[in-house]
VOPAGU-2260 file (C-alpha; in pm, 1 decimal, decimal comma):
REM VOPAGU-2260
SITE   aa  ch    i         X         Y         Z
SITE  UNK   A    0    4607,3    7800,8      95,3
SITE  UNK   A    1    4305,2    7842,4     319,0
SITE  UNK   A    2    4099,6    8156,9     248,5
SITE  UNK   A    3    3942,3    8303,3     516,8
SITE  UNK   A    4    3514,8    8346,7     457,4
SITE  UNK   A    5    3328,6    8576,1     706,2
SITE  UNK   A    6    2924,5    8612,6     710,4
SITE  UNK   A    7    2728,5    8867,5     561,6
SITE  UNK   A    8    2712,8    9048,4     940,1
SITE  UNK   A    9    3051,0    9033,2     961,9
SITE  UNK   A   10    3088,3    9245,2     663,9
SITE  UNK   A   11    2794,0    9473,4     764,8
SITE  UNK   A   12    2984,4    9530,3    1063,0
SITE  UNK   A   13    3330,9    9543,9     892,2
SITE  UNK   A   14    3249,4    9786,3     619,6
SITE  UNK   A   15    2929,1   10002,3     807,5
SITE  UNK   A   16    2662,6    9905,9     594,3
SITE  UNK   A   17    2367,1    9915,7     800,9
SITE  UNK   A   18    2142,0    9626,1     637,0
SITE  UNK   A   19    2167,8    9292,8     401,9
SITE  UNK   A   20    1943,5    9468,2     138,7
SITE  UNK   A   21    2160,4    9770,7     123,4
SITE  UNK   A   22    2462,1    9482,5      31,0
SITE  UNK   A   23    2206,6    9315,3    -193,2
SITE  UNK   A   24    2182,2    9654,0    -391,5
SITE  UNK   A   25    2541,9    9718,1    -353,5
SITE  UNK   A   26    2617,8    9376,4    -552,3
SITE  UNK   A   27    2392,8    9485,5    -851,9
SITE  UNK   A   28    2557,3    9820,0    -890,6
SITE  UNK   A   29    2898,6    9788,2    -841,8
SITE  UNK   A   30    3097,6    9498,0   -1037,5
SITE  UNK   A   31    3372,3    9492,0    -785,0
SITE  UNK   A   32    3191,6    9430,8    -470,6
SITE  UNK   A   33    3277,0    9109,3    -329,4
SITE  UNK   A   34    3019,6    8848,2    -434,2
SITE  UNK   A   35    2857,3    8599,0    -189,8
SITE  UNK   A   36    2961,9    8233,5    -153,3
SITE  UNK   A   37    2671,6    8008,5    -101,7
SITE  UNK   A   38    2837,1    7737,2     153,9
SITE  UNK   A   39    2493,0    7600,9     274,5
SITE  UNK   A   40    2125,3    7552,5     176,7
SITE  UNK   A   41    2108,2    7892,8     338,5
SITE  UNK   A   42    2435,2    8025,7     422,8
SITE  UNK   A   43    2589,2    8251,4     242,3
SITE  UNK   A   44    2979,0    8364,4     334,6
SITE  UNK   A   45    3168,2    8631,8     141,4
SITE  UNK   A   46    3578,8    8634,5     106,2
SITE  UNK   A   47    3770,8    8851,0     346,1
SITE  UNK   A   48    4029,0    8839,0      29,7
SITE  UNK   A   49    3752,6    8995,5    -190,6
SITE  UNK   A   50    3592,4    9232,4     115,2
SITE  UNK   A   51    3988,8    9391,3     144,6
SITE  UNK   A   52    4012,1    9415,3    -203,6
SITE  UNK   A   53    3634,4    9610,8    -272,0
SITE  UNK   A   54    3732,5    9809,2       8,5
SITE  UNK   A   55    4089,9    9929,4     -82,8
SITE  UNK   A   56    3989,9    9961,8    -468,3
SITE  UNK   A   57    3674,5   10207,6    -310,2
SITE  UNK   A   58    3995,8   10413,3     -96,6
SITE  UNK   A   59    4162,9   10400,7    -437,3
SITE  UNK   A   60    3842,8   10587,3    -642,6
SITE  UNK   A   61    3797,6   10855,3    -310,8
SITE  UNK   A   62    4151,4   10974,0    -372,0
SITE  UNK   A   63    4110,7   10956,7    -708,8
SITE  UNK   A   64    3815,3   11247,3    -682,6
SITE  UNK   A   65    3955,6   11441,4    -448,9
């Protein structure tokens, strides 16, 4: 089964983060956000799997509070 990676953009642009140090700080603070994939001396790729997942579980927490 093929897993489908996307760049760090991509997920700056899928989930609204504005900046790669604002998911750099994410990725120390929260234990569920999806973790980068080094594929390259200097590429880095993160799991759309893991992205969904982070995402939904954050949906999950809002309803939660409210």
């Amino acid at each position: 089964m093929t897993k489908k990676l996307i760049t760090i953009n991509e997920f700056l642009n899928y989930s609204g983060f504005k900046s790669k140090t604002s998911y750099y700080n994410l990725i120390k603070t929260d234990p569920l956000a999806p973790k980068p994939i080094r594929v390259g001396i200097r590429k880095v790729m993160l799991s759309l799997e893991e992205v969904n997942y982070w995402l939904e579980s954050r949906k999950a927490e809002r309803r939660d509070v409210a």
